[in-house]
PDB file with SEQRES, HELIX, SHEET and CRYST1 records, atoms N, CA, C and O in Angstrom:
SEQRES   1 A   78  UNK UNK UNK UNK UNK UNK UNK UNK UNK UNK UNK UNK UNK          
SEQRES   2 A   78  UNK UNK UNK UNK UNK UNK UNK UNK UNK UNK UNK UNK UNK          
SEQRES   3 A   78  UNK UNK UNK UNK UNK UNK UNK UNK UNK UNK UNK UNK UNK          
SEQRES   4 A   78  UNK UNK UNK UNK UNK UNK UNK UNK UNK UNK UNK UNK UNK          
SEQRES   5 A   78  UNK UNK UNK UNK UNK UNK UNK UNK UNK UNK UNK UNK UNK          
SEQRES   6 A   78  UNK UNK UNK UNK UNK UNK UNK UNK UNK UNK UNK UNK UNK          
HELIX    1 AA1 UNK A   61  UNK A   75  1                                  15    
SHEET    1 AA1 4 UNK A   8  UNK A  13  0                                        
SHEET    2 AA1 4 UNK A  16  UNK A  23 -1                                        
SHEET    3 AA1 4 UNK A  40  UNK A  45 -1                                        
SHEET    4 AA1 4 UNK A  48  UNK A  49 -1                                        
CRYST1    1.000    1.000    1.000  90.00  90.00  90.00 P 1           1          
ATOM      1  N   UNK A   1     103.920  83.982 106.199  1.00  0.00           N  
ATOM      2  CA  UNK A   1     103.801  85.325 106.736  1.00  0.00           C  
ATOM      3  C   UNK A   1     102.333  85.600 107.053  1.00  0.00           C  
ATOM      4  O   UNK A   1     101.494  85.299 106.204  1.00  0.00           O  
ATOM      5  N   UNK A   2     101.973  86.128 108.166  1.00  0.00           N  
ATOM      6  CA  UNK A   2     100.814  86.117 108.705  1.00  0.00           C  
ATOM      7  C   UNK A   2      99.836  87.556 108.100  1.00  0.00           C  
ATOM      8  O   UNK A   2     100.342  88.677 108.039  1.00  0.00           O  
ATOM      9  N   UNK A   3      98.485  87.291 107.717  1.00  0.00           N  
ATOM     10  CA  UNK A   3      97.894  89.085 107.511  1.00  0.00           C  
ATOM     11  C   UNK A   3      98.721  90.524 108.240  1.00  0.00           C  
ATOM     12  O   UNK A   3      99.625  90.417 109.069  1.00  0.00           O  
ATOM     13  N   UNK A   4      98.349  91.430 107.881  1.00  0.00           N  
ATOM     14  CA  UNK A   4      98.769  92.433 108.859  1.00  0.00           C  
ATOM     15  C   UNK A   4      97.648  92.948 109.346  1.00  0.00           C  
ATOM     16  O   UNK A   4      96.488  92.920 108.935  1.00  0.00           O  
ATOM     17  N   UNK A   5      98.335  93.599 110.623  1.00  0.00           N  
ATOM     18  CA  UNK A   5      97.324  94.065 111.573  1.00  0.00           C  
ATOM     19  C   UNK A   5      97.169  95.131 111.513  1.00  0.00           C  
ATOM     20  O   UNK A   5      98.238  95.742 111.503  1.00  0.00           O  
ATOM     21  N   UNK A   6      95.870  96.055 111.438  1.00  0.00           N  
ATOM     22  CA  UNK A   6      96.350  97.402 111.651  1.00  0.00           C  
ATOM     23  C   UNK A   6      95.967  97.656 112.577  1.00  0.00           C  
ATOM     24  O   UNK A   6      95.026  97.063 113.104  1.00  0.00           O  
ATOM     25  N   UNK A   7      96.835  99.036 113.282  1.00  0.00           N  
ATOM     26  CA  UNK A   7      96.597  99.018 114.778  1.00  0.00           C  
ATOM     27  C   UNK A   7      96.274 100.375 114.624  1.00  0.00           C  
ATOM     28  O   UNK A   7      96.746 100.910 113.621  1.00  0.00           O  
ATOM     29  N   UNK A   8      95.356 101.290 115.620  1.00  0.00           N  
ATOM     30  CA  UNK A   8      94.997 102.203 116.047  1.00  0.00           C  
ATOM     31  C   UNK A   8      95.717 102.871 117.194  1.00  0.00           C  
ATOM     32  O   UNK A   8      96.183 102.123 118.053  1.00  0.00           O  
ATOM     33  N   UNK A   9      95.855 104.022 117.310  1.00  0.00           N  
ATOM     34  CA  UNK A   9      96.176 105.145 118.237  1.00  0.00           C  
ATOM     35  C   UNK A   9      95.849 106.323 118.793  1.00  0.00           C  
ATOM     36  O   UNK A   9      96.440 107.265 118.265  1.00  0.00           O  
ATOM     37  N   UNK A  10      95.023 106.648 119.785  1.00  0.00           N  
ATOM     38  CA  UNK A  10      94.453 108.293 120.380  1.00  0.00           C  
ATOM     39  C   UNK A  10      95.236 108.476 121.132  1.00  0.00           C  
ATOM     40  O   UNK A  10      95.539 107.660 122.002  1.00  0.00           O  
ATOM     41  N   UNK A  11      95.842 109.779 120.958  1.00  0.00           N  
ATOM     42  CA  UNK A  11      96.428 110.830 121.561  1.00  0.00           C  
ATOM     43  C   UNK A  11      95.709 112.179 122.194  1.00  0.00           C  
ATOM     44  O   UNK A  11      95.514 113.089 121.388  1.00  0.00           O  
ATOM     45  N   UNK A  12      95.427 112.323 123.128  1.00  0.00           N  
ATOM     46  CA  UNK A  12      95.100 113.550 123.571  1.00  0.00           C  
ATOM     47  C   UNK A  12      96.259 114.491 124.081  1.00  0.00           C  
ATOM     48  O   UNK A  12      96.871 114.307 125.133  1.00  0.00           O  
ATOM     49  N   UNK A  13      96.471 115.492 123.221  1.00  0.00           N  
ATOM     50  CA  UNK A  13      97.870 116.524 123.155  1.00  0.00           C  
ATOM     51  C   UNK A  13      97.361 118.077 123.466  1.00  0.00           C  
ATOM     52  O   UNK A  13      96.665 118.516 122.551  1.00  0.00           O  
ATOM     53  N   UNK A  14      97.522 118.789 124.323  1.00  0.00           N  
ATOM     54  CA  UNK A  14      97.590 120.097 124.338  1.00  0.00           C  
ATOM     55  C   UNK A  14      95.920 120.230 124.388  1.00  0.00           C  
ATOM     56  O   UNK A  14      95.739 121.179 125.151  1.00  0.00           O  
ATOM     57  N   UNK A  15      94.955 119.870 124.062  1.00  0.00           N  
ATOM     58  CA  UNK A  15      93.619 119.815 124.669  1.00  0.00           C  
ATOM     59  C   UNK A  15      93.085 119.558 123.141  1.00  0.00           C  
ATOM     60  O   UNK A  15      91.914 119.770 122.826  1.00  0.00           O  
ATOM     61  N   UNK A  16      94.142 119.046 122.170  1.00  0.00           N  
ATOM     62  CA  UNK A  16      93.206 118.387 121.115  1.00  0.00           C  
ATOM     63  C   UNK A  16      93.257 116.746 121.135  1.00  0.00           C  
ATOM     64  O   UNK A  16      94.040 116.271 121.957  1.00  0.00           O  
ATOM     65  N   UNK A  17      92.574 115.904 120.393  1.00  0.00           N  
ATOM     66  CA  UNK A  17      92.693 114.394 120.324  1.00  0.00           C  
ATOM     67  C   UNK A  17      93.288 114.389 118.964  1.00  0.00           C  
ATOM     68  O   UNK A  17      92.838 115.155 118.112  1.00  0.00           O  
ATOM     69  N   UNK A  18      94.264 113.582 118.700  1.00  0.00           N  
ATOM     70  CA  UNK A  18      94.923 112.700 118.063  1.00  0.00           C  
ATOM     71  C   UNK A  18      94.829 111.312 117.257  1.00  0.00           C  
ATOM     72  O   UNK A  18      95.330 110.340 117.823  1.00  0.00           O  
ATOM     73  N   UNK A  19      94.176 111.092 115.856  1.00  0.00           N  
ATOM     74  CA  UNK A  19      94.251 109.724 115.919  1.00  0.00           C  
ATOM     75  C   UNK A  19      94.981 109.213 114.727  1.00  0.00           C  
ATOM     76  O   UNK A  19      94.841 109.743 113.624  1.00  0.00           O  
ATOM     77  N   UNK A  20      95.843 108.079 114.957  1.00  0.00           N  
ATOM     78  CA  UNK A  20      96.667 107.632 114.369  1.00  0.00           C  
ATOM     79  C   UNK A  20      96.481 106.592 114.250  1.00  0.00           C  
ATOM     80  O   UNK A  20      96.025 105.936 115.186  1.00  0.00           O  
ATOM     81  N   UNK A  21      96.844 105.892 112.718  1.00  0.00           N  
ATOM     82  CA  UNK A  21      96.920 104.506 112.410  1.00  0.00           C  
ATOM     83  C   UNK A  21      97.873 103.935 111.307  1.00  0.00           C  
ATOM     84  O   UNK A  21      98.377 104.455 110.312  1.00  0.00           O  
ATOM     85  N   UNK A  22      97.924 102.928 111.738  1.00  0.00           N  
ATOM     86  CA  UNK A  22      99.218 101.638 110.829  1.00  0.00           C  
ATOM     87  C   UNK A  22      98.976 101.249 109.811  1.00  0.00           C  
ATOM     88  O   UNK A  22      98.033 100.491 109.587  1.00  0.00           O  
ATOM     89  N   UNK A  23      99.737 101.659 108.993  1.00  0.00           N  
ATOM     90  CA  UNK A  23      99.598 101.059 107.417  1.00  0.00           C  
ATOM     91  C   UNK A  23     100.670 100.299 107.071  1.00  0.00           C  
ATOM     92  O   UNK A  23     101.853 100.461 107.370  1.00  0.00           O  
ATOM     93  N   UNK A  24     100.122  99.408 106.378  1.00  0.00           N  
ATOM     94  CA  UNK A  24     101.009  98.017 106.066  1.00  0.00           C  
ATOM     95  C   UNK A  24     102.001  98.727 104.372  1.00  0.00           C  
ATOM     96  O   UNK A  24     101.548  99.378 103.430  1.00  0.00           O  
ATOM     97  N   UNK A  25     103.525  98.176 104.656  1.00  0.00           N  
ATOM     98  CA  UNK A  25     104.065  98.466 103.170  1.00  0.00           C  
ATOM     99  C   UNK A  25     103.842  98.476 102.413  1.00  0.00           C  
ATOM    100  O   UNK A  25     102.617  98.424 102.527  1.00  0.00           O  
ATOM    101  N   UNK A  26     104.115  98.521 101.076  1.00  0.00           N  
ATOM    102  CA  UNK A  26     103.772  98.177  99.408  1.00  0.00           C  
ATOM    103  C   UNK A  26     105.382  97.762  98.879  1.00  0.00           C  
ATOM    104  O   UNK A  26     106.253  98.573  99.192  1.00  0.00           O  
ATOM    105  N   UNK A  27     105.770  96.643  98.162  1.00  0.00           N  
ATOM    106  CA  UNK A  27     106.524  95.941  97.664  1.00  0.00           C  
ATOM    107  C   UNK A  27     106.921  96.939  96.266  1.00  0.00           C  
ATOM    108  O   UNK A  27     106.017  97.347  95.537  1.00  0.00           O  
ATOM    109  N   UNK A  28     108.214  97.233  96.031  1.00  0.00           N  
ATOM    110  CA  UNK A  28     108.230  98.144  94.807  1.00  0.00           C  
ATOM    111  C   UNK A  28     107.923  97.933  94.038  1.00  0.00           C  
ATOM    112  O   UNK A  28     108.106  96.750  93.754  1.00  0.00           O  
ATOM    113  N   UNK A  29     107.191  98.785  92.972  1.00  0.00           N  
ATOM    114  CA  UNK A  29     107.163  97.873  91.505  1.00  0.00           C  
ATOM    115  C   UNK A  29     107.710  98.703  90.553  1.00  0.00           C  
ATOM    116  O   UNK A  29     107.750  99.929  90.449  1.00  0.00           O  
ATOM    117  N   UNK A  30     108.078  97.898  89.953  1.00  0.00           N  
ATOM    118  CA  UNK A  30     109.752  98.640  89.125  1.00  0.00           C  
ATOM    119  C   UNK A  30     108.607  98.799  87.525  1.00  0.00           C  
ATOM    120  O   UNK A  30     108.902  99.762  86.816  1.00  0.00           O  
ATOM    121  N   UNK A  31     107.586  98.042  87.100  1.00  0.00           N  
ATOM    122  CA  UNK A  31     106.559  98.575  85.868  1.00  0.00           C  
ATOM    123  C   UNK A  31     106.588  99.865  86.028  1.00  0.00           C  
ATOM    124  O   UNK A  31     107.147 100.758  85.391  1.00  0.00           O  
ATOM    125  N   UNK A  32     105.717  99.861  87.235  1.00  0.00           N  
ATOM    126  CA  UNK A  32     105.511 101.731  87.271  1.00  0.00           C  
ATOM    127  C   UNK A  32     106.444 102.691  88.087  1.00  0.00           C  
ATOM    128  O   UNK A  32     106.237 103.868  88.385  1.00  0.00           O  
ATOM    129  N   UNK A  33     107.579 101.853  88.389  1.00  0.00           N  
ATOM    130  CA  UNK A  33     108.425 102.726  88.755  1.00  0.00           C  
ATOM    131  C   UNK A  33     108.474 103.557  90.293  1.00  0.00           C  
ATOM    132  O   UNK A  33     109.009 104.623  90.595  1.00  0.00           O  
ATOM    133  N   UNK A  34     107.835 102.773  90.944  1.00  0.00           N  
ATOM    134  CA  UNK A  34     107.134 102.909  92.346  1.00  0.00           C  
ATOM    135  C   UNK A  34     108.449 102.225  93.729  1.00  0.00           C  
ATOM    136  O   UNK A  34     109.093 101.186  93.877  1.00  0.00           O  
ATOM    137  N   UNK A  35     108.294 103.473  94.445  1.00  0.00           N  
ATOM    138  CA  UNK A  35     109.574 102.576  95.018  1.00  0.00           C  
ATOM    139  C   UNK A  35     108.788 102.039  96.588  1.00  0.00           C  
ATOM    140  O   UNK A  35     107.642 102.386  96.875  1.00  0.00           O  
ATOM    141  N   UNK A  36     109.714 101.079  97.561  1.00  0.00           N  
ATOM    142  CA  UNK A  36     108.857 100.503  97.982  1.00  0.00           C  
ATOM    143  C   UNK A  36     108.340 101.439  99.145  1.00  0.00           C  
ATOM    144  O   UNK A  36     108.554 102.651  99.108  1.00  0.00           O  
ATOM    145  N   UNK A  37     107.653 100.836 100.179  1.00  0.00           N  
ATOM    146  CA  UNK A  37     106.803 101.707 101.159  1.00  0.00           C  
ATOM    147  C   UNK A  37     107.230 100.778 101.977  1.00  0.00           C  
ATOM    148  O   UNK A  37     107.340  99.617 101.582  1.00  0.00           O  
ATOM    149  N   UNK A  38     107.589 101.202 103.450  1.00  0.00           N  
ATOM    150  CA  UNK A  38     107.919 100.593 104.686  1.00  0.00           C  
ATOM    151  C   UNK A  38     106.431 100.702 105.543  1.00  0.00           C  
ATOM    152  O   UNK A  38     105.567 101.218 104.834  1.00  0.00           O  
ATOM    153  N   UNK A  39     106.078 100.430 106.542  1.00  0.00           N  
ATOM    154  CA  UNK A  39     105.078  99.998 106.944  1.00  0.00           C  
ATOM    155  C   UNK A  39     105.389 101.397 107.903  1.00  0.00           C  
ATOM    156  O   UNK A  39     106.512 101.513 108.393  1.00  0.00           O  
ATOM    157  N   UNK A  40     104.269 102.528 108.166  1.00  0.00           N  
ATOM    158  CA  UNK A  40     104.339 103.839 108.688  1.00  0.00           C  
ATOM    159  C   UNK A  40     103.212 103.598 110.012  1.00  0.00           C  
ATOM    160  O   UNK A  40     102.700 102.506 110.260  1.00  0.00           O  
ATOM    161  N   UNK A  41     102.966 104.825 110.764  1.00  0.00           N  
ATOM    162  CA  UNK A  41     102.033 104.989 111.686  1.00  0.00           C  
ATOM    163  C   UNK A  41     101.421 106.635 110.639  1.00  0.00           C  
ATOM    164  O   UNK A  41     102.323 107.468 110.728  1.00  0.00           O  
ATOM    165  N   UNK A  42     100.660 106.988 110.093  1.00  0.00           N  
ATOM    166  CA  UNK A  42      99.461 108.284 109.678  1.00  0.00           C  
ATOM    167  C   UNK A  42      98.916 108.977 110.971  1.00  0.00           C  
ATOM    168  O   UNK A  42      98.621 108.387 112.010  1.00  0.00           O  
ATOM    169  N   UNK A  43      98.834 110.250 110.757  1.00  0.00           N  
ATOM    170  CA  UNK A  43      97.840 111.143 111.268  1.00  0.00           C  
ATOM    171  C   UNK A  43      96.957 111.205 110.332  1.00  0.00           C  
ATOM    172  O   UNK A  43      97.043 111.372 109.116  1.00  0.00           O  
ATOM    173  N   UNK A  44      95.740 110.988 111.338  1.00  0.00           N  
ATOM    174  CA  UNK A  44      94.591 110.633 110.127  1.00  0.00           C  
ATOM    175  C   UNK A  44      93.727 112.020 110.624  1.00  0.00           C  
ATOM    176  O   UNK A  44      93.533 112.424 111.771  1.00  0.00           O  
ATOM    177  N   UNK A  45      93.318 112.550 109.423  1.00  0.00           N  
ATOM    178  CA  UNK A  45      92.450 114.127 109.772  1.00  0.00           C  
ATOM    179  C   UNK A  45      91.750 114.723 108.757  1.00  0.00           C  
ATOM    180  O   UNK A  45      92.435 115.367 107.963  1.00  0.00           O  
ATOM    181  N   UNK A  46      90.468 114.677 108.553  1.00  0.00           N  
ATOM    182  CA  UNK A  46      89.666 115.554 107.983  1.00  0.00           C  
ATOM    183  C   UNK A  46      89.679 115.032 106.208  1.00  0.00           C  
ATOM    184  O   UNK A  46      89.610 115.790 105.240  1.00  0.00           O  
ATOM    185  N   UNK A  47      89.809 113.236 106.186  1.00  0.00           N  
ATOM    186  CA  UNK A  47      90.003 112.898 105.119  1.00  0.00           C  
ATOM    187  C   UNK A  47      91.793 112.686 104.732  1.00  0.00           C  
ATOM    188  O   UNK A  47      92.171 111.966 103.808  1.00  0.00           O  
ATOM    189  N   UNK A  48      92.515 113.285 105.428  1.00  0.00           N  
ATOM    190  CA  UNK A  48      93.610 112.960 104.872  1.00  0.00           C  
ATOM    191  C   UNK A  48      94.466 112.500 105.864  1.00  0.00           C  
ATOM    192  O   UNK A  48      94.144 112.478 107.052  1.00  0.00           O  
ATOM    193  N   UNK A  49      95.653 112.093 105.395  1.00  0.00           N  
ATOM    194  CA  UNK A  49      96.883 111.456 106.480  1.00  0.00           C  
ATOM    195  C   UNK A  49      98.279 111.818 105.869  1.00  0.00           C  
ATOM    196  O   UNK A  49      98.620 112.099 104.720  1.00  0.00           O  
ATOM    197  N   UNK A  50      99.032 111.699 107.166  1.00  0.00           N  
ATOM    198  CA  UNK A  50     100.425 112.490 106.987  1.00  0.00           C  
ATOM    199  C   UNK A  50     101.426 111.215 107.689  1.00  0.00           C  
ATOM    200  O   UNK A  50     101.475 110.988 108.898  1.00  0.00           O  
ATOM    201  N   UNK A  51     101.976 110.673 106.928  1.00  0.00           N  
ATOM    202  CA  UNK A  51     103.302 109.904 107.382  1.00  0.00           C  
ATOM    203  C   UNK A  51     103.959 110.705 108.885  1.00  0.00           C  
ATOM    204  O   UNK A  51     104.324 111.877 108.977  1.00  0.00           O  
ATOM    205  N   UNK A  52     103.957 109.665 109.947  1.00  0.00           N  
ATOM    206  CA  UNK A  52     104.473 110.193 111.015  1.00  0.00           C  
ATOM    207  C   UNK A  52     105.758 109.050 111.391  1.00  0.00           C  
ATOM    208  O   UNK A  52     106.707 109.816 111.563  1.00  0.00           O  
ATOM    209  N   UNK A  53     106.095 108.154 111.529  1.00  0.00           N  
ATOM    210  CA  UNK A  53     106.905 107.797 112.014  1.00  0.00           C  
ATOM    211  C   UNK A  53     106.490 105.743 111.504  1.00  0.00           C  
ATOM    212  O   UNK A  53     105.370 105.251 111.369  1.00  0.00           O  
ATOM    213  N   UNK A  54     107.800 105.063 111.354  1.00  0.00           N  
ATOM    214  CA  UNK A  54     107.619 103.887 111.210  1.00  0.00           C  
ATOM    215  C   UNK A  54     107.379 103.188 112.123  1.00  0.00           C  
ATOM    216  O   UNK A  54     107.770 103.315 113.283  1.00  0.00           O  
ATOM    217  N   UNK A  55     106.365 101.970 111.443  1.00  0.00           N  
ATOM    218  CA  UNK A  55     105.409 101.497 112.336  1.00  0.00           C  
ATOM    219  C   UNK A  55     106.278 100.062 112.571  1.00  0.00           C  
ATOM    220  O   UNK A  55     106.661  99.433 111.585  1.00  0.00           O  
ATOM    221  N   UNK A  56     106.556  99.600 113.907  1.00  0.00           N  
ATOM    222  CA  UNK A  56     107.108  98.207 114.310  1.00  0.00           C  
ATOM    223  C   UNK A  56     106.429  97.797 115.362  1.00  0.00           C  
ATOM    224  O   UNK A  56     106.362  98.291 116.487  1.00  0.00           O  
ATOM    225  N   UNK A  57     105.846  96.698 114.842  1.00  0.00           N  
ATOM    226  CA  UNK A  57     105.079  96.094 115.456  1.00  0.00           C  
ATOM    227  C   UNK A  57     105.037  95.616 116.989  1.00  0.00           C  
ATOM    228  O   UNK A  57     105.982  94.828 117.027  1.00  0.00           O  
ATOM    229  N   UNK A  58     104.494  95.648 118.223  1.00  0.00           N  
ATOM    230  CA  UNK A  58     105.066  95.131 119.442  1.00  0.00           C  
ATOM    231  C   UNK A  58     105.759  96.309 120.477  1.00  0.00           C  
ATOM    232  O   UNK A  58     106.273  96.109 121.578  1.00  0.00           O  
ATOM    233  N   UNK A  59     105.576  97.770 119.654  1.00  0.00           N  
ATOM    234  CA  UNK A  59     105.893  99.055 120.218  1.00  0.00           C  
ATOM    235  C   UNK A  59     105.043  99.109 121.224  1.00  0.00           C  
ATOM    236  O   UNK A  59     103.838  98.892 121.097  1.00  0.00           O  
ATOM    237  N   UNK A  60     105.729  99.462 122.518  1.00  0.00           N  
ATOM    238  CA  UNK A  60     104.527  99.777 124.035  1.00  0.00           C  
ATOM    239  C   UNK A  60     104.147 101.222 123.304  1.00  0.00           C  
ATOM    240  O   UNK A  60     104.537 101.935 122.380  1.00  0.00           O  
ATOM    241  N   UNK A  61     102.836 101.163 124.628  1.00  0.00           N  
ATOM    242  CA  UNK A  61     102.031 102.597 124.569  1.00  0.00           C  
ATOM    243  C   UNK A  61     103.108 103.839 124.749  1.00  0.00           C  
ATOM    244  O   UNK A  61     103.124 104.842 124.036  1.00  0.00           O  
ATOM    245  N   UNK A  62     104.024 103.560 125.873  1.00  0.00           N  
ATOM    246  CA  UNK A  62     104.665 104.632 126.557  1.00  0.00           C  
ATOM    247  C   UNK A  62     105.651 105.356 124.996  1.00  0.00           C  
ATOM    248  O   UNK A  62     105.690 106.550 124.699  1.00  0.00           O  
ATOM    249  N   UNK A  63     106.407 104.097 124.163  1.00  0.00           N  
ATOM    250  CA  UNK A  63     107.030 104.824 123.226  1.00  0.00           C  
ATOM    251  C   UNK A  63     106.254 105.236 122.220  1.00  0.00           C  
ATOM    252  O   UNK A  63     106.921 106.120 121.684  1.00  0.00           O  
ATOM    253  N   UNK A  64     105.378 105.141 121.719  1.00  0.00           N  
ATOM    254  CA  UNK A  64     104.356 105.377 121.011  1.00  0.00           C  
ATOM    255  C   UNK A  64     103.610 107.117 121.352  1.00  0.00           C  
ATOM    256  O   UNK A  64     103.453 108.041 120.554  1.00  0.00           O  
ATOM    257  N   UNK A  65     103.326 107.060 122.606  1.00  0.00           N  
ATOM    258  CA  UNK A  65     102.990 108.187 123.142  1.00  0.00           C  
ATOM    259  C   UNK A  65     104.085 109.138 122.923  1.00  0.00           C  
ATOM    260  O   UNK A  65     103.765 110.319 122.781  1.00  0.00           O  
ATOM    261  N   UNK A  66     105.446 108.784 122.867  1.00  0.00           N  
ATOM    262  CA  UNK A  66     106.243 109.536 123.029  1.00  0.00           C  
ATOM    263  C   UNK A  66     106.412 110.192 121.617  1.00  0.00           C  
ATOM    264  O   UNK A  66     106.108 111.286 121.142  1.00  0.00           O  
ATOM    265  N   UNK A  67     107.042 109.033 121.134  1.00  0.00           N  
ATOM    266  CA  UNK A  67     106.920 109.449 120.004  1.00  0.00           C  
ATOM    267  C   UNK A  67     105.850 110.418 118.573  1.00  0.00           C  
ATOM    268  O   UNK A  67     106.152 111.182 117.656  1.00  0.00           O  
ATOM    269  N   UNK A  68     104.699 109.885 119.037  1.00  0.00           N  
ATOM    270  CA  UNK A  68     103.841 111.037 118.109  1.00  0.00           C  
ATOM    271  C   UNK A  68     103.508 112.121 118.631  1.00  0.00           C  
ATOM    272  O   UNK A  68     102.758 112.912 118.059  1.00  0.00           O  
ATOM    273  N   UNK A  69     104.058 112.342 119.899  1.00  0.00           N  
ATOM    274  CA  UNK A  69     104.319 114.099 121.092  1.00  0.00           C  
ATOM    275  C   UNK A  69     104.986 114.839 120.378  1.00  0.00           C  
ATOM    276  O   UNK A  69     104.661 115.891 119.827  1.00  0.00           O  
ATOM    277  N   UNK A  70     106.617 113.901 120.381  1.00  0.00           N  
ATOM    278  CA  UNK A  70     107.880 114.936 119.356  1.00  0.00           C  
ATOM    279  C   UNK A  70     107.227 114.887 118.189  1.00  0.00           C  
ATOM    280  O   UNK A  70     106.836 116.050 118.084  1.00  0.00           O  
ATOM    281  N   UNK A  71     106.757 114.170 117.010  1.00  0.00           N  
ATOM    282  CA  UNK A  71     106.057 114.529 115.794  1.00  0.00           C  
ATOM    283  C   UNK A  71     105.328 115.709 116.179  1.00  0.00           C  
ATOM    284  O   UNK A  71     105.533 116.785 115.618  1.00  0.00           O  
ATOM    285  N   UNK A  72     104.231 115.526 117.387  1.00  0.00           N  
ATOM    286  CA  UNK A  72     102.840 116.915 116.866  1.00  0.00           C  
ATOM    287  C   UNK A  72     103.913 117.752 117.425  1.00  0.00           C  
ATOM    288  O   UNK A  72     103.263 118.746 117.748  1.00  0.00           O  
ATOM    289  N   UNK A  73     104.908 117.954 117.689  1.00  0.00           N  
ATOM    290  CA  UNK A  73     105.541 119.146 118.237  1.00  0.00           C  
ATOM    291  C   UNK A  73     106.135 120.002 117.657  1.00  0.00           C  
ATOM    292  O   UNK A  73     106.131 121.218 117.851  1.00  0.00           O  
ATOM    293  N   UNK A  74     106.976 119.052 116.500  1.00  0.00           N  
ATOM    294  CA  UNK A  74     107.791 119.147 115.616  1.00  0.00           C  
ATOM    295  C   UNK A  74     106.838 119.782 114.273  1.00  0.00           C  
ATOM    296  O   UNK A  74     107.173 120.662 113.480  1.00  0.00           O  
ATOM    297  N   UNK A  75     105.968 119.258 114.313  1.00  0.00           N  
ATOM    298  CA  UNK A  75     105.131 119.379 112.691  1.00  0.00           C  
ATOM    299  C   UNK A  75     103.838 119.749 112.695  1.00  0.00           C  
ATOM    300  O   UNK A  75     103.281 119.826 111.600  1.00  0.00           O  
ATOM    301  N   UNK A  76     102.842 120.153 114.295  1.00  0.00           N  
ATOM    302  CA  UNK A  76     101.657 120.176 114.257  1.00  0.00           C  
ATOM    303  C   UNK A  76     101.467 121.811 114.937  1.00  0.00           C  
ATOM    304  O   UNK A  76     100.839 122.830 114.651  1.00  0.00           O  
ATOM    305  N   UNK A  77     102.372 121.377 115.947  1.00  0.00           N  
ATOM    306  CA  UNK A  77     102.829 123.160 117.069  1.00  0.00           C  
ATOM    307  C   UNK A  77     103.825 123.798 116.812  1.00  0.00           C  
ATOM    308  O   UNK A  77     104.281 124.124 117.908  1.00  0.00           O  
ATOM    309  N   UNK A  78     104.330 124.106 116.187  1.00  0.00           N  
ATOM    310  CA  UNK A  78     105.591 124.967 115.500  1.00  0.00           C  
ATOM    311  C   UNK A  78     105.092 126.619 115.335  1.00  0.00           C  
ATOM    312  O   UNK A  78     105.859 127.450 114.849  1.00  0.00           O  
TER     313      UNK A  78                                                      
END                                                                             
């Protein structure tokens, strides 16, 4: 199994910028009772990040774009 990549994303939405990035899973661990983590795309902002949508690798720009539109729409412009 090869490293993971993390990949980057700018969005310019509604006249703000957007930036998003790929975080690789975490394997559960049943010691501490941790369940596992699927590999996500973050809104990254002001120190912190917000789970936006799962990250699969080989996604074009166009669905990508699309997709974190309905997120900021859904969860950023409400």
């Amino acid at each position: 199994m090869g490293k993971y990549t993390v990949e980057q994303h700018r969005l310019t939405h509604r006249g703000r910028e957007f930036h998003f990035v790929s975080y690789e899973g975490q394997a559960a661990n049943e010691k501490r009772k941790q369940p596992a983590i699927a590999p996500a795309w973050f809104l990254m902002n002001a120190g912190r990040r917000w789970e936006v949508v799962p990250h699969l690798p080989g996604q074009n720009e166009e669905e990508l774009q699309r997709m974190f539109t309905d997120w900021l729409e859904t969860n950023v412009f409400v």
